[in-house]
N, C-alpha and C positions, 0 to 999 in steps of 0.2 A: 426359456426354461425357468428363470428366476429373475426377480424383480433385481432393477439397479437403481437406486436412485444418482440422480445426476444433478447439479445444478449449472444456471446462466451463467454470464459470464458478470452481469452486473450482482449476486448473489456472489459468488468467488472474490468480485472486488471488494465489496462491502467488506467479509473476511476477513479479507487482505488490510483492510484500511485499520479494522479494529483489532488485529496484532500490532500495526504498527501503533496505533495510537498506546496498548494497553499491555504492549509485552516490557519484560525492562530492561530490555537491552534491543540494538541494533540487529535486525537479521541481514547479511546482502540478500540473501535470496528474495526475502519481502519487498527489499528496494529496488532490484530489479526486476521481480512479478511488479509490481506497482509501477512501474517505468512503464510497461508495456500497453499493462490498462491504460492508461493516461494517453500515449500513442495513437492507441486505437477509439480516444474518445468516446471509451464508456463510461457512464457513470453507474455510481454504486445504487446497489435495490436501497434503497429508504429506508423501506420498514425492518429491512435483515440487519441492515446495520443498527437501528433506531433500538431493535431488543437485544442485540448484542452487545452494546452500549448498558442498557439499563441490565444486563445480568451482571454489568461491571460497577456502573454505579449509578445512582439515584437518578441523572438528571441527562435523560439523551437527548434534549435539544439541538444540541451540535448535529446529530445525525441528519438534519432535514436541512441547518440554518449555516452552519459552521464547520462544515468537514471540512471545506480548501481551507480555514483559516487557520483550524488547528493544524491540519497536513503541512500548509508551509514554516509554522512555528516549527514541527518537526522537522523539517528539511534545514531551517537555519542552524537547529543545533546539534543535528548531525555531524557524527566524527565520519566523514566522507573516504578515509584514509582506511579507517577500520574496514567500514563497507565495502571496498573493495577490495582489501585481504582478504577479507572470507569470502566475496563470489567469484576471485578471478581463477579458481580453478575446475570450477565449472562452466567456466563459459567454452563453446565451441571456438568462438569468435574473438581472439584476446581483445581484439579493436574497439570491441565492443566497452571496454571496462572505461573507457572517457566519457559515455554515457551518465556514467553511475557519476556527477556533480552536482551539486548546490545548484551550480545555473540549471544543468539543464531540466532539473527537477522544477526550479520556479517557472521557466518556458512552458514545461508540461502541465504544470496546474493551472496558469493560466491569471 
């Protein structure tokens, strides 16, 4: 009866990657939507991330060439501790919150 637009899941990630890269602070939620992408071995759409990038700033090369590199800079200096105060009470699964590491983050990207 009316249109919805929807997007993939490599389009959500892309998203996903440029909050973390360009928000200025930690979300858990980001950290652990982005765990799961990672999981499930999707990668981000290119080009969504590529103009999401340049609406932030001049130069999205990273988007094609450098996202894991920047991703895991991010992951290094990640306050890990913060990140999961703020997701562990959303989680279904408390078990879940040892996930949310330094390590298991560099496993994930690879």
């Amino acid at each position: 009866m009316f249109p919805i637009k929807i997007f993939d899941l490599p389009s959500l990630m892309a998203g996903k990657l440029h909050a973390i890269f360009f928000r200025g602070y930690d979300k858990g939620r980001d950290r652990y939507d982005l765990a799961w992408y990672l999981s499930k071995s999707i990668e981000p759409n290119q080009l969504l991330l590529k103009n999401a990038i340049l609406q932030t700033q001049k130069d999205a090369t990273l988007a094609q060439t450098q996202w894991k590199i920047l991703l895991k800079d991010k992951v290094q200096h990640a306050d890990f501790g913060k990140i999961r105060q703020d997701v562990k009470q959303f989680l279904m699964h408390p078990e879940e919150i040892v996930l949310l590491s330094q390590e298991h983050f560099m496993q994930l990207i690879g």
